[in-house]
DRENSESE-293215 format. One record per residue (C-alpha): residue in one letter; y, z negated, x negated. Coordinates in steps of 0.5 Angstrom, whole numbers, padded with zeros to 4 digits, always signed. Layout:
<rs>
aYZX/...
</rs>
This chain:
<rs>
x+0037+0039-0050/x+0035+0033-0054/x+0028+0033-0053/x+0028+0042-0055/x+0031+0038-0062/x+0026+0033-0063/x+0021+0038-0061/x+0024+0043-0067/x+0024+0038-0073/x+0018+0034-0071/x+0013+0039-0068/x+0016+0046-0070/x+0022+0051-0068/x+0018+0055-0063/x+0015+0049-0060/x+0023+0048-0057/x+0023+0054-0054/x+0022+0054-0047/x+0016+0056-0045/x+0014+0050-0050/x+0009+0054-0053/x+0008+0054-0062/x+0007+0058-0066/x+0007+0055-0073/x+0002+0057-0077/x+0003+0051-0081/x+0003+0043-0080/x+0010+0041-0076/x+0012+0034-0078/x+0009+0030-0073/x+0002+0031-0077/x+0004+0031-0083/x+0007+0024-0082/x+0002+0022-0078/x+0007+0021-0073/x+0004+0020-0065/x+0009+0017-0062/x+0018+0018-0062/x+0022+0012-0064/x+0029+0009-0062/x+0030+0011-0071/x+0027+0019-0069/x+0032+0019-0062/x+0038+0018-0066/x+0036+0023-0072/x+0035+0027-0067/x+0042+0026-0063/x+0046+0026-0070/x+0043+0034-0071/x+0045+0035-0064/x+0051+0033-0065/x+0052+0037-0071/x+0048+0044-0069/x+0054+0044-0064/x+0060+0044-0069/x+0063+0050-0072/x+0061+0047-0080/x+0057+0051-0085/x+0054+0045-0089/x+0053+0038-0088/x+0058+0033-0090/x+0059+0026-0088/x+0066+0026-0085/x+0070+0031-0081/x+0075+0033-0079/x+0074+0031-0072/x+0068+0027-0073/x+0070+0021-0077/x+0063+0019-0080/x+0055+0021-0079/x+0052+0014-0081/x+0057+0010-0076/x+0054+0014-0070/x+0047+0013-0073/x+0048+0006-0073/x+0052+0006-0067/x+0046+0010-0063/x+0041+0007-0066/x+0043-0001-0064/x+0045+0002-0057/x+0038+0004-0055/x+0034-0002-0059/x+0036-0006-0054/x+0031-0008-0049/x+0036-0007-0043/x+0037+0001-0045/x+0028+0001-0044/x+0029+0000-0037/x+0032+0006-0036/x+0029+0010-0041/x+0022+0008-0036/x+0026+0011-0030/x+0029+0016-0032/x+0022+0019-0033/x+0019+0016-0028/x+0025+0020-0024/x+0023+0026-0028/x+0014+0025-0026/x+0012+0026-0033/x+0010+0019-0034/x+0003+0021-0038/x+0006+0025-0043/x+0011+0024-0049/x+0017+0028-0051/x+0013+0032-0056/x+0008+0034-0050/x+0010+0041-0047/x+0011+0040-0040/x+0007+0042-0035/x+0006+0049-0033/x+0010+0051-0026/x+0005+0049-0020/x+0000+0045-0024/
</rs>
């Protein structure tokens, strides 16, 4: 699901939906910053709006009841996947899943292709 939520913010809303095609009829993010390839800091922009997609809030706000702090998270993510040991990982997992030649804001290919 991170993937649907980078998609979202950084290409367009409908780029996220399943069948990976866009339908925007401006610019996303990605192009008008220049943007060709996800960071670590794009990850963990990402994770902290997934997280907060999932709660029941209505407006953004640093503290919650449950979750004490957004900039922690940020942070905490943002050193876990900085380090060179979580890369390995990151390359298996994509190699596990054959999309190797492609980047996360790449549709997936079509069944069959």
């Amino acid at each position: 699901h991170l993937v649907k939520v980078l998609k979202h913010i950084f290409v367009s809303p409908s780029s996220a939906l399943s069948n990976g095609e866009s339908k925007s009829t401006h610019p996303g993010n990605s192009k008008l910053h220049g943007m060709h390839e996800v960071t670590a800091e794009h990850i963990t922009y990402s994770t902290v709006h997934a997280h907060y997609s999932l709660t029941s809030h209505e407006k953004w706000k640093q503290h919650d009841s449950v979750f004490d702090y957004y900039a922690d998270f940020y942070y905490r993510i943002l050193n876990f996947i900085s380090k060179p040991a979580f890369w390995p990982t990151a390359f298996q997992t994509t190699q596990t899943f054959d999309r190797p030649s492609q980047t996360l804001l790449d549709p997936p290919d079509p069944p069959g292709a």
